[in-house]
Every structure is written in structure tokens, then in C-alpha cells.
C-alpha positions as CSV (number, residue, x, y, z in Angstrom):
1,X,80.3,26.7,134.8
2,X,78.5,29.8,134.2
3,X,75.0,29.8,133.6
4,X,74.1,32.8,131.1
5,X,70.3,32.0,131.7
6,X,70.3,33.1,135.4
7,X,72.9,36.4,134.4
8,X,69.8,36.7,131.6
9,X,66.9,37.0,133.8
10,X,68.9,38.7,136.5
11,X,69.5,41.6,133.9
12,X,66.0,41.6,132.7
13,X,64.9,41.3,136.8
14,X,66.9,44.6,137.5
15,X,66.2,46.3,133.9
16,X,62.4,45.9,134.6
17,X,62.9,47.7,138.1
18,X,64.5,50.7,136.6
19,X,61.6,50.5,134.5
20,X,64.1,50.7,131.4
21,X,62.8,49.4,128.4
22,X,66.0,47.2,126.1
23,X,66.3,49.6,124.2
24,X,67.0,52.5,127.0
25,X,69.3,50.0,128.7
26,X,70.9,49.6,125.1
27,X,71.4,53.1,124.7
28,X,72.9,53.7,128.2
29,X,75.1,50.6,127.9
30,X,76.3,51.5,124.6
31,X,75.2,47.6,123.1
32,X,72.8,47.1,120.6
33,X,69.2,46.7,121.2
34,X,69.5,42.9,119.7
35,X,72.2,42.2,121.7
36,X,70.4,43.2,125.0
37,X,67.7,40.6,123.9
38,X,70.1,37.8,123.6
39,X,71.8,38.8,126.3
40,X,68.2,38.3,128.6
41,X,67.5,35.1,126.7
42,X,70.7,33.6,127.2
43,X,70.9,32.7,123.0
44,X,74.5,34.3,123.6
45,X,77.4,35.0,126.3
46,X,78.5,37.9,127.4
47,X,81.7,39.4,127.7
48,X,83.0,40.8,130.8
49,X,83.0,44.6,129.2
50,X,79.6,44.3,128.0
51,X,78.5,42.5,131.8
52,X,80.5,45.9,133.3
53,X,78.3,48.0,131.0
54,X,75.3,47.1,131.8
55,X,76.1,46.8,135.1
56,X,76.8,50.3,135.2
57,X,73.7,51.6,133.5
58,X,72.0,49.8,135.7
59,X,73.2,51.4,138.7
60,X,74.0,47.2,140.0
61,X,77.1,46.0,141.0
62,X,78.5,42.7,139.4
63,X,78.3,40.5,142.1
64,X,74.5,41.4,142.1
65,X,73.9,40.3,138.6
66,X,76.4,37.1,138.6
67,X,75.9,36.0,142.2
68,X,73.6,33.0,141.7
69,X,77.2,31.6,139.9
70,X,79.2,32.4,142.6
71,X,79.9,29.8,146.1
72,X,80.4,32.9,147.8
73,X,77.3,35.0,147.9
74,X,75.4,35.3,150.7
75,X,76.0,39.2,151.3
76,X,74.1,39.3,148.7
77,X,71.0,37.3,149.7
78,X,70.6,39.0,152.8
79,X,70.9,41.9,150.9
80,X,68.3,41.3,149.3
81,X,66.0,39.7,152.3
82,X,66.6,42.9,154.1
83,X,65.4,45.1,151.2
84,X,62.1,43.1,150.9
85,X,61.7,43.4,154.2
86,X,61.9,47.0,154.6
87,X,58.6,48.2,153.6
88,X,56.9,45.7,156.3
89,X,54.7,46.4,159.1
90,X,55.1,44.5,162.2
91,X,52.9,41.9,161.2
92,X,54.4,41.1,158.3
93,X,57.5,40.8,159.8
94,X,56.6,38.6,162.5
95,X,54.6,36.3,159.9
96,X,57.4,36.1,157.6
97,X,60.4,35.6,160.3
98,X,58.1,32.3,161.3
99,X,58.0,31.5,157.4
100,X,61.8,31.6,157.4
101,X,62.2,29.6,160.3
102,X,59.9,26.8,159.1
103,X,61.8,27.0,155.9
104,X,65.3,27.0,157.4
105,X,64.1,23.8,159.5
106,X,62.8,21.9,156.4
107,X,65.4,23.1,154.0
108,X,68.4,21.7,157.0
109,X,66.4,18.4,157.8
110,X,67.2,17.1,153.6
């Protein structure tokens, strides 16, 4: 089952990056404003033109915005682990590989 709250935020998540406002993202999708809103609240679904429109405006690929409803997806999480991590200093990085591990180990002892 899809779940249009997750494709919601994940919009919103990426829109607010761009620093696009709904209305820009309207504008460069070709959707109405309203619909944009809905579309981040979830209060209605999406088509798959409309999903490839914003998409597209938002310079974001589809698995990116869906991939949280998709089994196969991990590409996309270390995608997105390695672009956190690019901006870290040494330190970080060796503070947050130990937070992984310890993570990883809880997470696989459930």
C-alpha cells in the first residue's frame, strides 16, 4: 500500500531544501498552489504525472521521493548517509561511525 503521507512530507522535505516556497514549486510543476498543499498533507493522492512533475521541478528523481514505499531502496539510504556525511570533520566522522555501529547492533539484536 502506498502511503501518501510519507510521499507528502518527502515533497515538502525536498521543496523546503530548494528553498521553494508552494507556490514556486506550483508554478514550476504546472499544479495548482492548492493542490501542492494537499499533496504535502496527504488530504489527496497523487497521480503518477503530477508525482513526475514535481519530481522534475524539483530536480529529485522518483525513487527519492517514493522510496520509503518501496522493499527495494537502500541505494537510496546510503545515498543519503553519504551526503550527511560529507560536510564532516574527522571527528564527526569517527563519532558518528561508532553511533552507527551501536545502532546497527541494537537494531539486529530485536
Amino acid at each position: 500500500m502506498i502511503d501518501y503521507k510519507i510521499i507528502g512530507e518527502r515533497i515538502r522535505e525536498l521543496r523546503i531544501k530548494k528553498g521553494y516556497t508552494q507556490a514556486y514549486l506550483a508554478e514550476l510543476s504546472g499544479i495548482e498552489p492548492s493542490n501542492i498543499s494537499h499533496i504535502e498533507r496527504a488530504a489527496t493522492k497523487l497521480s503518477l504525472p503530477t508525482l513526475v512533475s514535481i519530481a522534475n521541478a524539483l530536480g529529485a528523481t522518483l525513487d527519492e521521493i517514493v522510496y520509503d514505499n518501496l522493499e527495494k531502496s537502500a541505494h537510496i539510504s546510503q545515498g543519503e548517509i553519504n551526503s550527511l556525511l560529507a560536510d564532516c570533520n574527522d571527528s564527526e566522522l569517527r563519532a558518528l561511525t561508532e553511533i552507527i555501529k551501536t545502532t546497527k547492533s541494537i537494531l539486529r539484536k530485536r
